[in-house]
C-alpha positions in Angstrom: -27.3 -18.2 -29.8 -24.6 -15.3 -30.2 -23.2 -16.1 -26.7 -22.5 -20.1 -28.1 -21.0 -19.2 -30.9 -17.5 -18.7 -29.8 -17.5 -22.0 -28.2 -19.0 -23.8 -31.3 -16.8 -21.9 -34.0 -13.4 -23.7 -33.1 -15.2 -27.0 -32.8 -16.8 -26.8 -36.1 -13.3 -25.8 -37.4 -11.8 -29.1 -35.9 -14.7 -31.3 -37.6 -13.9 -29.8 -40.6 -10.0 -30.5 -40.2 -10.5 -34.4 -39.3 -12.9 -34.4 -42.5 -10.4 -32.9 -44.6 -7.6 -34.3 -43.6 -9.1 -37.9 -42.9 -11.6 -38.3 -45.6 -15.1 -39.5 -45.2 -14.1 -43.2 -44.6 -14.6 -44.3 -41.0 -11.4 -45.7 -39.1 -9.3 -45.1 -36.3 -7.8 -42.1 -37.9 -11.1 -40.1 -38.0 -12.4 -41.0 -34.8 -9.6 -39.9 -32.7 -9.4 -36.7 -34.6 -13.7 -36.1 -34.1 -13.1 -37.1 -30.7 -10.4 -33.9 -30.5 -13.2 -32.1 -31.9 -15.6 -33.0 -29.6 -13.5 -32.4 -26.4 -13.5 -28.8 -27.2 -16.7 -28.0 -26.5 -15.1 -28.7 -22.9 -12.2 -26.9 -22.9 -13.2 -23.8 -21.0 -13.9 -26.3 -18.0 -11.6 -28.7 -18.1 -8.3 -27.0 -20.6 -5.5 -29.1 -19.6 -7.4 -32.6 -19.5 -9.2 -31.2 -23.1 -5.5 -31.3 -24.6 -3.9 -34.1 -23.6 -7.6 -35.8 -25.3 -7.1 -33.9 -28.4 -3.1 -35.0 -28.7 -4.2 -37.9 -30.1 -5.9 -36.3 -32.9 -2.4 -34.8 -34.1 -0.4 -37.7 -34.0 -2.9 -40.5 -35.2 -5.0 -37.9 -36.6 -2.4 -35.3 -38.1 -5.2 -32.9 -37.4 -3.8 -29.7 -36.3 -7.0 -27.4 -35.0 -8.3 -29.0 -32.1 -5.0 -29.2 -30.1 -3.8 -26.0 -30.9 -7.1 -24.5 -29.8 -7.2 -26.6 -26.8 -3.4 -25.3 -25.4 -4.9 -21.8 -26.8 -7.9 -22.5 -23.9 -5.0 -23.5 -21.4 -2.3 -20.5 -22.2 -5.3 -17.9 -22.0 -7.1 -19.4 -19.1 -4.4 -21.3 -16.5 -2.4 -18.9 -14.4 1.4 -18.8 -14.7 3.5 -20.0 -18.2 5.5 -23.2 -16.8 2.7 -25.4 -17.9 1.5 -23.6 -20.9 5.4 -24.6 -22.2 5.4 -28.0 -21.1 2.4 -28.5 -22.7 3.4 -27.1 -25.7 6.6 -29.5 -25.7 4.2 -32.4 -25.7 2.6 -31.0 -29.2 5.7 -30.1 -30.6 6.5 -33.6 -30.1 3.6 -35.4 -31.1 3.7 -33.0 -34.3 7.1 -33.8 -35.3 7.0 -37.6 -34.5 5.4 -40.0 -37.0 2.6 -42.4 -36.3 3.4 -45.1 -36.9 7.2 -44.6 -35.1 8.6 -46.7 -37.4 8.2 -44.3 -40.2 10.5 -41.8 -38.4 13.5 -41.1 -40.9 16.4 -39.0 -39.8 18.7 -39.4 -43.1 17.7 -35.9 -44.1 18.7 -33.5 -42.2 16.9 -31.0 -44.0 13.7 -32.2 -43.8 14.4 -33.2 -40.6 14.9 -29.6 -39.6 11.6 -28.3 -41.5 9.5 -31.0 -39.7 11.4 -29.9 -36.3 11.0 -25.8 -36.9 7.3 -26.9 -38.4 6.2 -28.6 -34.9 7.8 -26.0 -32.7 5.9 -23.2 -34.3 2.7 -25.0 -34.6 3.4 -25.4 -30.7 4.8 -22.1 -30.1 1.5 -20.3 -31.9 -1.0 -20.9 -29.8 0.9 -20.2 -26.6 2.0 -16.7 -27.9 -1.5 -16.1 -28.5 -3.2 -17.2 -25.5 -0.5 -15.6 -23.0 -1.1 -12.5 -25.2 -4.6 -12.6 -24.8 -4.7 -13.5 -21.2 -2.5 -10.3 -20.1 -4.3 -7.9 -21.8 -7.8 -9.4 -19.9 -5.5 -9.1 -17.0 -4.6 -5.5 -18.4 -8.2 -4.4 -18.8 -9.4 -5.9 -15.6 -6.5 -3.5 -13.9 -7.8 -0.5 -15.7 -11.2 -1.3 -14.9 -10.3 -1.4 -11.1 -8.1 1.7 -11.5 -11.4 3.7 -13.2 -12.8 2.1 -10.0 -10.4 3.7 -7.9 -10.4 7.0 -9.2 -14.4 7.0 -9.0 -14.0 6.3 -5.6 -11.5 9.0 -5.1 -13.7 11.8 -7.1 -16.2 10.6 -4.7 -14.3 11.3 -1.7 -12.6 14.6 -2.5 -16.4 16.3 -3.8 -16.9 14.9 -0.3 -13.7 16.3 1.5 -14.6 19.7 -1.0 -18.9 19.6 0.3 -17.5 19.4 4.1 -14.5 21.6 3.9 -17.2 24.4 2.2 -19.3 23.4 5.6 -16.8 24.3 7.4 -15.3 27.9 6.0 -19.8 28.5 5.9 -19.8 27.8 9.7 -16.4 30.4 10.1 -18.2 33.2 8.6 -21.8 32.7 9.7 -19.7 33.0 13.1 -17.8 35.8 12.0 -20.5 37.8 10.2 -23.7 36.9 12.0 -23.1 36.5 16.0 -21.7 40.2 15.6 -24.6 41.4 14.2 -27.5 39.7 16.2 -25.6 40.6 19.3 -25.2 44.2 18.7 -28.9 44.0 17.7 -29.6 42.5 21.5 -27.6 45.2 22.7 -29.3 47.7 20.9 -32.7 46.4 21.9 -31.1 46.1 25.1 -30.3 50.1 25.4 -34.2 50.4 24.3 -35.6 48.8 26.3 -34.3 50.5 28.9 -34.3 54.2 28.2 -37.6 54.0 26.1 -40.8 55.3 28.3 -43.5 53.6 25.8 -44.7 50.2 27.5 -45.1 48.9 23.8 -41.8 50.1 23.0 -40.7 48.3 26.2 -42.0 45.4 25.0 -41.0 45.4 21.6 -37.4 45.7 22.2 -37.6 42.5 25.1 -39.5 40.7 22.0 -36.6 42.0 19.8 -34.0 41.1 22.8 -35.4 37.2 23.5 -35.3 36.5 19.4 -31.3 37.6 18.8 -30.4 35.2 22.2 -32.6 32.4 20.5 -31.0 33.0 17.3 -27.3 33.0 18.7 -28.8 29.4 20.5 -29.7 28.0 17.1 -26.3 29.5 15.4 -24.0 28.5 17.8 -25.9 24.5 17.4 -25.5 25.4 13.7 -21.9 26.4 13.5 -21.1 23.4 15.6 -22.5 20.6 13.5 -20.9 22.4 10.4 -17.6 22.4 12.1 -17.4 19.0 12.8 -18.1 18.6 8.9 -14.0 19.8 8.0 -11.0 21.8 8.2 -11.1 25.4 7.0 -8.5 26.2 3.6 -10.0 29.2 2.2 -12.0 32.0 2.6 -15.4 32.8 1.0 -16.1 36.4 -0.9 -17.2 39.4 -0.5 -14.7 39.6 2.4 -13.5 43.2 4.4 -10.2 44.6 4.5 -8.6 46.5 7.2 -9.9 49.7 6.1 -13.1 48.4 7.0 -12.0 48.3 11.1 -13.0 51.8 11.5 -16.9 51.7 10.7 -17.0 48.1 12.2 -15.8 49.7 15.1 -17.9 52.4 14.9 -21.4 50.2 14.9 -20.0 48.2 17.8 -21.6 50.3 20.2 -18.8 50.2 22.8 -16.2 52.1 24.2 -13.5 51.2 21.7 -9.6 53.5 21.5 -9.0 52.5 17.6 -5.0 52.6 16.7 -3.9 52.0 13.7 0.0 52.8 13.4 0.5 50.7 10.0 2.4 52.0 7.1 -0.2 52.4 4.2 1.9 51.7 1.9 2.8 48.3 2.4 1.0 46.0 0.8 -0.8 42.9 2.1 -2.3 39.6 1.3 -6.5 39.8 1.0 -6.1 36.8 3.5 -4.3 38.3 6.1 -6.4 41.3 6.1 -9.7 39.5 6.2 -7.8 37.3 9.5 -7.1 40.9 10.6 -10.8 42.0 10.8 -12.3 38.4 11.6 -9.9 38.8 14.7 -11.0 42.1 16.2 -14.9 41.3 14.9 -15.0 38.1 17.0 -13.2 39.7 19.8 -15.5 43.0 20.3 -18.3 40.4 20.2 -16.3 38.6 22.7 -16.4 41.8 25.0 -19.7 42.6 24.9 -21.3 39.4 25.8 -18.7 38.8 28.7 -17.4 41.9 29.7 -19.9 44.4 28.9 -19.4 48.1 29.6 -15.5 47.4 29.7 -13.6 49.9 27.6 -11.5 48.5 24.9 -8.8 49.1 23.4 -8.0 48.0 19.5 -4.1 48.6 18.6 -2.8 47.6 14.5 0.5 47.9 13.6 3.4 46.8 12.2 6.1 44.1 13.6 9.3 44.9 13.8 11.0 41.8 14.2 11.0 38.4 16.0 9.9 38.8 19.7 8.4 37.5 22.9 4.7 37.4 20.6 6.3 35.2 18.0 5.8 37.8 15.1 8.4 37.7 12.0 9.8 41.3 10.6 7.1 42.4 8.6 4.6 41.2 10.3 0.9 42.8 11.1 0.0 42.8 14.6 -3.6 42.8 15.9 -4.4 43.3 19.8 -7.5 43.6 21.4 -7.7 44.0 25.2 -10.6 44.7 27.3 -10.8 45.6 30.8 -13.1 44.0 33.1 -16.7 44.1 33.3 -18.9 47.2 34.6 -20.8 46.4 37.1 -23.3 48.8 36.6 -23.8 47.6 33.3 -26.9 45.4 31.8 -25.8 41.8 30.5 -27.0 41.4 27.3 -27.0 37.6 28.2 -26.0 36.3 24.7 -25.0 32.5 24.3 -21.4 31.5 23.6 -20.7 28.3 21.8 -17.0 28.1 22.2 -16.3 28.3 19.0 -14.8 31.9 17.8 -11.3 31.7 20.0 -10.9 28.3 17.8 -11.7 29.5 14.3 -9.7 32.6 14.8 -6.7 30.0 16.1 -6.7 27.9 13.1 -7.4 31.1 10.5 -4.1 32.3 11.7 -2.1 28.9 11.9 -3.5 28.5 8.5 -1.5 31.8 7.6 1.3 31.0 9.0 0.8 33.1 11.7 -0.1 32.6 15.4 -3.1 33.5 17.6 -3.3 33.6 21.9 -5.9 34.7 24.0 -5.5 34.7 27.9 -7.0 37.0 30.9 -5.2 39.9 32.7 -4.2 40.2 36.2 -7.1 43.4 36.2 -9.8 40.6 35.3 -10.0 41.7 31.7 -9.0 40.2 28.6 -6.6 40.0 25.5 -6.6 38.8 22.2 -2.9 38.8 20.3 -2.9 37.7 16.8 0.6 38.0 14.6 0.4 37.6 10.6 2.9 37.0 8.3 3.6 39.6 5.7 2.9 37.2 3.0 0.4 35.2 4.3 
């Protein structure tokens, strides 16, 4: 009932002009103006066809509601405003010309000219209205698809944020974790080896087999996360360069530590943490495929644009290992590929630049430059 009342309101309005204006005696007069009436409860089907029945009613009728509802229905409904304005020519001049024609007087100018600006604002009304109306439904449908939009757009950067997160989790689960468990297989290596105690011996193989199975099921890990997104930012707690040292020191390997810096300049948390990520991955690096190799770590500061691409004031990381001992035990730990490649785009992210390449002696070096600024 509430949904039929704004298409029986207007038409009880018209039926209530043609009384008014009619009276209750039946003739032509009324019936073309109840007939306008009627044809309303059409209009939102059939607009234009609705007015031209309902022009009748104003010039036999001199009823005024139904047609002016009727090029309401066709402004506020029909696309574009040429026919809204023909149509509205076609009241104006049924308004303003007399029924019968022959009662058309044009002596007095004056009234003339008040029947004239009557009919072409009876006219003009409804089209105002019903263009108004029709661009601000137009208006709120284009909000309603721009709320849309954004939605969508939310949607898709939590998205872009959720894989992007997967992806700086997969860099330091990398970083953090393939260190560890592969100086713990080394460890368990060394015991296994020098320990006299059968159960010992066997303890450390147990403790051996688990850290290669977990480096399996990391490097599978950190490979689906990387496919995930593109690393922007780091996560935190995160070590600085003063943290090289002890790292260094639980490597267990035969690491030459230089650090010719100046202390006192001061540098970006980012760059340092690319600093230690750098030398972290590439000690692992060295002792699952070059292990007993001496290594040598050297830090320091550039001194200006050169062959290694590093700007004046730029931190310089090296890391070069000779080749393998052949005497020494493999720890056979897995490699997924992945740490030369997160290491690459940490330091592009930084502005900075990353290679890694094998020497003519069969060992290997890591060269990472970083902007000052970072």
């Amino acid at each position: 009932m509430t949904a039929a009342l704004p298409l029986l309101v207007p038409v009880l309005l018209a039926v209530a002009d043609a009384l008014l204006v009619n009276g209750p005696g039946i003739g032509v007069d009324l019936g073309v103006s109840l007939l306008a009436a009627a044809a309303l409860l059409l209009r939102r089907r059939f607009p234009v066809a609705v007015f031209l029945v309902t022009l009748p009613g104003i010039y036999i009728g001199y009823v005024w509601f139904a047609p002016m509802i009727a090029l309401y229905t066709v402004a506020s409904r029909r696309p574009g405003r040429r026919l809204p304005i023909v149509l509205a020519v076609l009241l104006a001049a049924a308004h303003f010309v007399p029924y019968p024609l022959s009662d058309l007087v044009l002596s007095d100018r004056r009234e003339v000219a008040l029947q004239l600006l009557d009919a072409c604002v009876t006219a003009a009304t409804p089209v105002a209205i019903g263009l108004l109306t029709r661009t601000r439904r137009e208006l709120a449908a284009r909000l309603d698809e721009l709320t849309r939009s954004r939605a969508r757009e939310d949607r898709l950067l939590s998205e872009q944020v959720l894989a992007t997160e997967r992806a700086r989790l997969a860099r330091e689960m990398h970083d953090v974790v393939a260190h560890q468990v592969s100086l713990i297989s080394l460890q368990a290596g060394a015991l296994q080896i020098a320990t006299p105690d059968a159960q010992a011996r066997e303890g450390a193989g147990k403790i051996r087999e688990l850290s290669v199975r977990t480096l399996e099921e990391l490097r599978h890990m950190v490979g689906i996360l990387r496919k995930a997104g593109a690393d922007t930012e780091e996560l935190s707690p995160q070590p600085r360069l003063a943290d090289l040292p002890k790292m260094i020191e639980l490597s267990a390997l035969d690491v030459t530590y230089e650090n010719t810096c100046d202390p006192a300049v001061e540098r970006p948390e980012a760059v340092q943490r690319a600093a230690f990520r750098t030398v972290q991955e590439a000690l692992t690096n060295a002792r699952k495929h070059a292990p007993g190799a001496r290594v040598r770590v050297t830090v320091a500061d550039g001194g200006g644009t050169g062959a290694d691409g590093a700007a004046a004031g730029a931190l310089l990381v090296e890391i070069r290992n000779g080749p393998a001992d052949a005497a020494a035990d493999a720890p056979g730990l897995p490699g997924g590929g992945h740490g030369l490649v997160g290491l690459r785009e940490r330091a592009q992210s930084l502005g900075g630049t990353l290679e890694a390449h094998g020497t003519r002696d069969g060992g290997f070096v890591v060269r990472a430059g970083f902007p000052r600024a970072g």
